[in-house]
N, C-alpha and C positions, 0 to 999 in steps of 0.2 A: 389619536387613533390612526390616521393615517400614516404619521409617521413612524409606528408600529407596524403595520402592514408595508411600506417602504422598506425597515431594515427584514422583517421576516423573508419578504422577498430574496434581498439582496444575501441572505444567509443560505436561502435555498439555491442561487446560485453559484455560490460559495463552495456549499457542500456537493455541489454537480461539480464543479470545478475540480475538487480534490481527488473527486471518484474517476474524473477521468486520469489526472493526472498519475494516481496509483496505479491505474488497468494501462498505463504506460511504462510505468515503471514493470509490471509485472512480466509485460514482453520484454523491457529492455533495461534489466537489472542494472546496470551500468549509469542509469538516472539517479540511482539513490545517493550518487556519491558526486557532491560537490566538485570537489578537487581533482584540477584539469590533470593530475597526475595518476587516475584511477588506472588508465593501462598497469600501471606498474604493478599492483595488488595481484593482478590474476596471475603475471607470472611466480609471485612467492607462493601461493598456495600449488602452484605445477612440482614443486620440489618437497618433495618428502624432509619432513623436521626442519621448515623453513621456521624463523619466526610469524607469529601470526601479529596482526598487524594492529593496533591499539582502538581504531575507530569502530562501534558495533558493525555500520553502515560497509564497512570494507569487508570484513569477514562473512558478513551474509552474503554480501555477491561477489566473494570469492569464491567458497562454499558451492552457492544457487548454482554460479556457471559450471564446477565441475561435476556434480552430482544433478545436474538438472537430464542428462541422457540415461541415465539409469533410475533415476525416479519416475522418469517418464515411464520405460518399458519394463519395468514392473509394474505400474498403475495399468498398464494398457493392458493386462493380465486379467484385472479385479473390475474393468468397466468395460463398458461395450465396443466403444472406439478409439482411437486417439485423440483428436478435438477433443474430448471428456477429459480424455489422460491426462492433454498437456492444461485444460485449464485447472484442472484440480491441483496442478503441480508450481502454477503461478499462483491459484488463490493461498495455496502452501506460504508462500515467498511474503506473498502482503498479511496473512496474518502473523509470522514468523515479526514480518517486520512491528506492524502494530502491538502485539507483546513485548517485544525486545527485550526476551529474557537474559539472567545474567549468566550469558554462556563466554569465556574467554578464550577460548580454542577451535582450533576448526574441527576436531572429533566431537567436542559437543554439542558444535551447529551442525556439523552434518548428522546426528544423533536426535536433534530434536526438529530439523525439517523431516525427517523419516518419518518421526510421531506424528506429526500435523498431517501430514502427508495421508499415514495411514488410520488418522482419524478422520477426516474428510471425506474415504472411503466407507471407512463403516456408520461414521453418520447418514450415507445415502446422499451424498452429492450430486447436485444433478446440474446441467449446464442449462438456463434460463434463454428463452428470448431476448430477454436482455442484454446479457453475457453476447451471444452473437451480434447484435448492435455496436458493437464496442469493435468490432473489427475493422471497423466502417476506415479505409483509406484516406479520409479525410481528418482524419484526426489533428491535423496540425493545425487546422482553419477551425476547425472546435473550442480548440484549448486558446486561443485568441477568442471566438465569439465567445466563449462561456467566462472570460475575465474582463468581457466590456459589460456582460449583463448583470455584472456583480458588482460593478464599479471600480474595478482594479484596473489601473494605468501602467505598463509595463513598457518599457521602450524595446524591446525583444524577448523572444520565448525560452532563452537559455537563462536567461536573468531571473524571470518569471519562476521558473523548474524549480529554480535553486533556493528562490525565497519561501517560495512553499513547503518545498523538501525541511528546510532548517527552523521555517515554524515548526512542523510538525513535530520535528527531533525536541525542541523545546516546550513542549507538552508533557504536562504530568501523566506519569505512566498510563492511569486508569481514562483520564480525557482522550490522549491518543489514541486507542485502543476500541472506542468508545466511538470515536471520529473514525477512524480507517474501517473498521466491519461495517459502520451504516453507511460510507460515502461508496465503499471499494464496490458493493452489488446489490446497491440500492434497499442494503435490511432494514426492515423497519424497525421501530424500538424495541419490540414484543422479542421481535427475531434476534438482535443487538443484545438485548438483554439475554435472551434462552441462551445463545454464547458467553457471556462473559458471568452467568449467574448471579444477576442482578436483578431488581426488578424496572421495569418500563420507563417510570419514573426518575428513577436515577441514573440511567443513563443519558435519557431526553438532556438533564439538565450537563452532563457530561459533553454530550455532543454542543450544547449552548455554550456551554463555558471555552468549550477547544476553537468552537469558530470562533466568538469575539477575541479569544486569544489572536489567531490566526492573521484575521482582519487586522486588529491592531499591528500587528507584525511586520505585514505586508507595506500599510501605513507609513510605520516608521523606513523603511525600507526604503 
């Protein structure tokens, strides 16, 4: 019993862990992609009938970064502030990502963050208390406390990013997806579910399956 209540702990810190890590990536699209050579990606999408680039992870925040200034001031049109605008315009980015539909062009990602974008809006997005927590400047000392309280050993936080980032990408579709909406702003199952039209239940076991994935991953790591 106790060692039940041990890993469930250890899961719940887990799952903190991941939600910050994406509300990091949402600010700083350039996380999602492993490879120290990601500069290079944003200038192929700056040229019109560039090749588009084969990794999902590159095309989305090639995309994010140049369609993130105009998705913003159109949102700030349809909500009351900016702060509103731009988060709605990142939670865009991390559900985009968590789906990672099979789009292979950059007309079609920049076609379906618009959707998300402008589903978001007419769902009645609203920016949480929480959401404002997450701005907190300490972020870097977080994302260390929050992987010693889970039990993950990482000799640096660039290393850490990365093995995160590449579980995640190795998660079955519906587990990822299932993992990124309850981690990214704290939804609960009810909520996790009324998104992905499921019910409660099966995504619980969703979100269970992606962390021990995760963990193990981390692990072997």
């Amino acid at each position: 019993m106790d060692a039940n209540r041990e890993s469930a702990a250890f899961d719940a810190e887990l799952a903190e862990l991941l939600g910050e890590l994406l509300r990091e990536c949402a600010y700083e699209p350039l996380l999602l992609i492993s490879s120290p050579y990601a500069g290079s990606a944003l200038v192929r999408i700056a040229r019109d009938g560039a090749p588009a680039p084969s990794r999902f992870d590159e095309l989305l925040v090639e995309v994010y970064e140049t369609e993130r200034h105009r998705l913003i001031g159109w949102t700030v049109t349809q909500v009351p502030n900016r702060s509103d605008a731009e988060d709605i315009v990142q939670t865009a980015l991390v559900r985009t990502y968590a789906a990672r539909p099979d789009v292979r062009d950059t007309a079609a990602m920049r076609g379906y963050l618009w959707r998300v974008t402008g589903n978001l809006i007419k769902d009645g997005w609203k920016r949480t208390a929480v959401d404002r927590a997450h701005l907190d400047p300490d972020g870097q000392d977080r994302i260390v406390t929050l992987a010693d309280r889970a039990g993950i050993a990482f000799d640096e936080q660039i290393s850490l990013r990365h093995a995160l980032i590449t579980a995640l990408e190795q998660l079955p579709p519906r587990e990822r997806e299932a993992v990124v909406l309850h981690t990214y702003a704290g939804n609960t199952y009810v909520q996790t579910a009324a998104m992905m039209g499921l019910a409660a239940g099966t995504v619980k076991a969703y979100v269970a399956g992606a962390l021990a994935k995760v963990r193990a991953q981390l692990q072997a790591a």
